[in-house]
N, C-alpha and C positions, 0 to 999 in steps of 0.2 A: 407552443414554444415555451421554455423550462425559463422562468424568470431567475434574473441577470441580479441579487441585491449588492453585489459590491461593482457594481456598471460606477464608471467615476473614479475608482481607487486605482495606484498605478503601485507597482509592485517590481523592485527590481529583482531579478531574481541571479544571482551573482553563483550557481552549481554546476554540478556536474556528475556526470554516470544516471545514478539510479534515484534516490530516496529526494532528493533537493528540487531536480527538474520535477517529478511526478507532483509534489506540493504547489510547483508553479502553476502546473496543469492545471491542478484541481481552482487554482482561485483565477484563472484565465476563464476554463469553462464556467465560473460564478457572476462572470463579468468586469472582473479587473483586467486594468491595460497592463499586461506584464512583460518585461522587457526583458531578456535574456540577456546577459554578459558571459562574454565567451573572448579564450583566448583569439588569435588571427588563424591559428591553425584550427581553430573549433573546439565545441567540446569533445572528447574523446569518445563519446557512444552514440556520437553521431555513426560512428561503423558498429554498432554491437546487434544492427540487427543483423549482419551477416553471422556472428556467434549463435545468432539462434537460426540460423539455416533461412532468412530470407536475404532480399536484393538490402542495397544500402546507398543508393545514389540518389540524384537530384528526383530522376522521376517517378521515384517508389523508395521510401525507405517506411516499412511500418512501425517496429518498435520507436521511432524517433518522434510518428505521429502519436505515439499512447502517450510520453511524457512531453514534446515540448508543441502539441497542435494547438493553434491560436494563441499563438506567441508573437513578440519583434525580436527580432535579431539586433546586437549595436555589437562587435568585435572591439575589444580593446585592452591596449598593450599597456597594462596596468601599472609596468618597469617604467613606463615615460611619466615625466612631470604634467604633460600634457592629456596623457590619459586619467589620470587622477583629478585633473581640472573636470574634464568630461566625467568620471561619477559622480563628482562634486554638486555639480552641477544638476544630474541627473536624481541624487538624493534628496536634493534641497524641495525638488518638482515632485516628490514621491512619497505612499504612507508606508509604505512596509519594503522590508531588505530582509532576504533569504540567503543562506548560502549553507555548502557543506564543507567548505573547505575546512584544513585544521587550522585551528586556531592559531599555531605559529607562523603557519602562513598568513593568517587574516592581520596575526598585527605587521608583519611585515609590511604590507599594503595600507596598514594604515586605517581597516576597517573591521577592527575589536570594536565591540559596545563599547567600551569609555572612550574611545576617540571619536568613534562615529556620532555617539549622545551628545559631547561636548559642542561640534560642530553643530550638528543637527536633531536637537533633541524634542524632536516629533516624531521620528523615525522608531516604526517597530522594529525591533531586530532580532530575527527567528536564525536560530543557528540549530543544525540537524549534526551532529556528531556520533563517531563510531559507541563511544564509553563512557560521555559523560563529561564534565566540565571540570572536575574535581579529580582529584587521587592520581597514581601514576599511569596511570595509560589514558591522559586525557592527547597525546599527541597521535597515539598510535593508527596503524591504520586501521581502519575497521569496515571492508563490506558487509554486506547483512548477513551474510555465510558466516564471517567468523565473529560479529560483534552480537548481531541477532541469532543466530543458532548454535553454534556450539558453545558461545560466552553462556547462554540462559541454560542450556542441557537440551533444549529441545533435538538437539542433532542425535542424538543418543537415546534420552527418554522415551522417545517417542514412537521410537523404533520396536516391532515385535521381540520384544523379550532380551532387546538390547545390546542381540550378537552383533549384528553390524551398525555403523552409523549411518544416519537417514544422508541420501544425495540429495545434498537441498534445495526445492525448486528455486531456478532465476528469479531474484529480485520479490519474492514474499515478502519477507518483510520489508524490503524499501516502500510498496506499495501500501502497508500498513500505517510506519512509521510517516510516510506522509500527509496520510489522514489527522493524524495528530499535530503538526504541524502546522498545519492549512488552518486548524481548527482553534489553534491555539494564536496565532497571528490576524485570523479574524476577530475573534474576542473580544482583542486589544486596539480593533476597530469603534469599540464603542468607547472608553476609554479616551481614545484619541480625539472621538470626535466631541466629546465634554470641555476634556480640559487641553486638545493642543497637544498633549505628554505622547513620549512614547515608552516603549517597554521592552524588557529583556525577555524573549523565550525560547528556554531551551529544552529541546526531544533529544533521547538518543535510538540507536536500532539498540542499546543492552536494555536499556531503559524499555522499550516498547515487547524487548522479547517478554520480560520479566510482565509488566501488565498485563500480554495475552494468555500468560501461563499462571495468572496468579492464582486461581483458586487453588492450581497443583501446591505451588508454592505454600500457601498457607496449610494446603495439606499434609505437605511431606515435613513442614513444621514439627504438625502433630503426630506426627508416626506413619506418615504413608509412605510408601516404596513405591518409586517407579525405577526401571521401565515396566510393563506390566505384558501379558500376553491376554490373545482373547479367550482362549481356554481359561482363565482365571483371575475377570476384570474386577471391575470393582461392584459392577452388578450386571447379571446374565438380562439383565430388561433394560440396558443399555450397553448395546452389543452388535456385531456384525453378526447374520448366518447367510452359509448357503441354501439356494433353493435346487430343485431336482433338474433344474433347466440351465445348473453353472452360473445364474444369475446371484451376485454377492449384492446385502441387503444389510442395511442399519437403523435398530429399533431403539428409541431413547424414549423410553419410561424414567421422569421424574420423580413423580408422586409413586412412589414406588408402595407403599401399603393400600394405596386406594386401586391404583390398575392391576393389581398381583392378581387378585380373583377372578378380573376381568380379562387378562394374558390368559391363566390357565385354561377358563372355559374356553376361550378362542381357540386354542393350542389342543384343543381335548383333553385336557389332564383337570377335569375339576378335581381330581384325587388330591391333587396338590395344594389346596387352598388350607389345608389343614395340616400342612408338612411344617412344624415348628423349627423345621433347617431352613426354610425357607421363605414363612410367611412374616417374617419383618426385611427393613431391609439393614437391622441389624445382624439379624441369624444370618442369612444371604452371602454377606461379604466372608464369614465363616466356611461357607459351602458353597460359594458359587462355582467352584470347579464341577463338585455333583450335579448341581443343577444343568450346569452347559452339558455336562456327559447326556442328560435326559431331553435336550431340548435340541442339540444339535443334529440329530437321526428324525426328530419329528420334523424340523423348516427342512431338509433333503426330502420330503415324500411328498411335496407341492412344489409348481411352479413360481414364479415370483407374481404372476399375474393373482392366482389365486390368493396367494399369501397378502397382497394389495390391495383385493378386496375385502379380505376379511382383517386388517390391520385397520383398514379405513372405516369398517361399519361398526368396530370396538372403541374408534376415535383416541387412536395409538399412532404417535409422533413416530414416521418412519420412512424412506425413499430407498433407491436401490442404489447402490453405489457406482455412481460412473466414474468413468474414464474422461480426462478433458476433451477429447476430439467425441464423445456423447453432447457436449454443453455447446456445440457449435451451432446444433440442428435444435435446440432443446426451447419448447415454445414459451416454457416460463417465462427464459431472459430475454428472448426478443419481444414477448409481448409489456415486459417492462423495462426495457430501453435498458435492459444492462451491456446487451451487444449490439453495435449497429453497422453501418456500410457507409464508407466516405467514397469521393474522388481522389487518387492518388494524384500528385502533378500532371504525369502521362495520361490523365482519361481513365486508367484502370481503374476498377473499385476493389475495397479491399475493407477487411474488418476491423473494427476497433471494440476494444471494452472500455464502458461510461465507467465513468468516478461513483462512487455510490451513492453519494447526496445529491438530493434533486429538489428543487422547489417549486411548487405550483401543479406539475406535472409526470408523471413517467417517462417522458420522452425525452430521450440522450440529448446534449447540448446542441447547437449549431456546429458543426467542426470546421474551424479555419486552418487550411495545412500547416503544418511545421515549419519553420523561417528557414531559407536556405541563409546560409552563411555571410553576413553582411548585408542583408537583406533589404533592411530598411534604416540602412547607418544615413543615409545622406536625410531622408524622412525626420530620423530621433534628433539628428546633431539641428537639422533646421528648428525644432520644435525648441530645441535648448538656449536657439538665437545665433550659432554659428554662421556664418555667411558662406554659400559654393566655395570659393578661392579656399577660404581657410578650412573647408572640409575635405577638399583634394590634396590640398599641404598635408596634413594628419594621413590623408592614406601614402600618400609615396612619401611620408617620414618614418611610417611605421608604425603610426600610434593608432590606427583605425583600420579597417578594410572594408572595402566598398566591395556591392557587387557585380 
């Protein structure tokens, strides 16, 4: 079993949609007790995994197990005085507070960093935002589509030669930019546990696009052009080809002066080791259109199986390029726990993908379903000290929902 080291830390997690919930996940599956707040009506992608073509109800909804499994539910009407008693309350008992709302809405509520610190200045407070904290679109809205891909280029650059803009997979970078978060709110667990204090940290998805692309960045700095095509990258020994069998293949030579000699005898062109178009990987970025002209017609006259053995006995970085419904069957990730098989509420089973940090083990966390709505309100508010009577008042007042 995958050791628990924030087992003890209680984590409100105060989001919604994509990048906020996914961060709870991840320090749920770490072992913190994380409580979800949610309006009465829910969070809104409690229905998103019908947008991506599954069920969405009590007794199966999967996308709602990837971001909120082994969570609490507490529903509350944050509009009441009442309900603000109840986070009050609920922060005082807790080391860390997430959320993704905009920040005009959080001071509305009353829970910006400087009112929250002042109150309760233990509290880490991780805020996840579209653009950043600063400058004019710290309000605006931003899912990872338009804050994390098309704000950083990647919608565009990334794309073959730039004609069209990439359709951008669901929710990539929310699941990135979460990583970041999690990682950055734990941190502040050592911190905390010293001196008492708590801490401001803030991720954005522009912030996180721009880190993932930074090398580009710092490249196009200095004169590089994207979007690029693979006819003319930036080196033919880090590159897609086809094989003779339709199978598409990607070969990434680093050290590109030291494997060049060792590509071409692989490839049968030791002619090549002595082509001064080609033998740095200065010349290279000059020529590399000629070179792909030379090397594209040789990967088409083998299959990928063969190409795979001899990629592998030259000890050249390379896989074949699948398709996601490939990664379902694929024994790498089940043999390290990056995919595994739950019980849905109803008895079905059904898949889920592990968070990528794991400690101790390979093996996916324990999964506790996703909190149905209200779930464990009468459970939280006891634990706070409210008494039944005044936890059934709060539900037929409106400040809470029971389930």
């Amino acid at each position: 079993m995958m050791d628990q080291p924030l087992k003890g830390v209680r984590v409100v997690d105060f989001s919604a949609y994509g990048a906020g919930p996914a961060t709870g996940k991840m320090l749920a599956d770490w072992g913190a007790d994380v409580i979800k707040i949610e309006p009465l009506t829910g969070d809104p992608s409690r229905m998103t995994s019908k947008t991506l073509g599954m069920r969405a109800d009590d007794g199966e909804n999967p996308h709602l197990e990837l971001k909120d499994g082994s969570k609490r539910s507490l529903p509350i009407n944050m509009k009441t005085e009442a309900g603000k008693e109840i986070m009050d309350k609920l922060l005082d008992k807790s080391n860390i507070f997430i959320s993704n709302y905009r920040i005009k809405a959080l001071n509305g509520m009353g829970l910006d960093y400087e009112t929250m610190s002042k109150k309760h200045p233990h509290i880490i407070w991780g805020i996840l935002t579209g653009f950043g904290l600063e400058g004019s679109m710290v309000n605006n809205p931003g899912f990872d589509t338009v804050a994390f891909y098309a704000k950083s280029g990647q919608m565009i650059d990334f794309c073959e030669n730039g004609e069209f803009p990439l359709a951008p997979p669901f929710g990539l970078g929310d699941m990135g930019t979460a990583c970041s978060l999690a990682g950055g709110v734990a941190a502040c667990l050592y911190r905390q546990a010293k001196t008492g204090k708590g801490e401001k940290v803030i991720v954005s998805l522009y912030g996180q696009g721009l880190w993932d692309e930074s090398a580009l960045v710092q490249s196009v700095y200095h004169g590089d052009v994207w979007p690029k095509t693979r006819k003319k990258p930036d080196s033919p020994l880090r590159n897609t080809f086809k094989c003779k069998d339709g199978v598409w293949m990607m070969i990434s030579v680093i050290v590109y002066d030291r494997y060049f000699p060792v590509f071409c005898k692989m490839v049968g062109r030791a002619d090549l080791i002595g082509d001064k178009r080609f033998n740095s990987e200065t010349a290279v970025k000059k020529n590399a259109e000629a070179l792909m002209e030379i090397l594209d017609p040789i990967f088409l006259s083998k299959d990928f199986a063969e190409w795979d053995r001899l990629l592998n006995e030259a000890d050249i970085a390379h896989d074949r390029i699948n398709h996601i419904k490939d990664t379902l069957t694929d024994k790498q990730a089940w043999d390290n726990g990056f995919l595994y098989k739950y019980k849905n509420r109803d008895g079905t089973e059904d898949l889920n993908v592990a968070n990528p940090v794991k400690f101790g083990t390979s093996e996916p966390p324990v999964h506790r379903n996703a909190p149905l709505l209200g779930e464990h309100t009468v459970e939280l508010l006891t634990e706070l000290g409210y008494d039944r009577q005044t936890i059934d008042r709060f539900a037929a007042s409106g400040v809470t929902k029971i389930l």
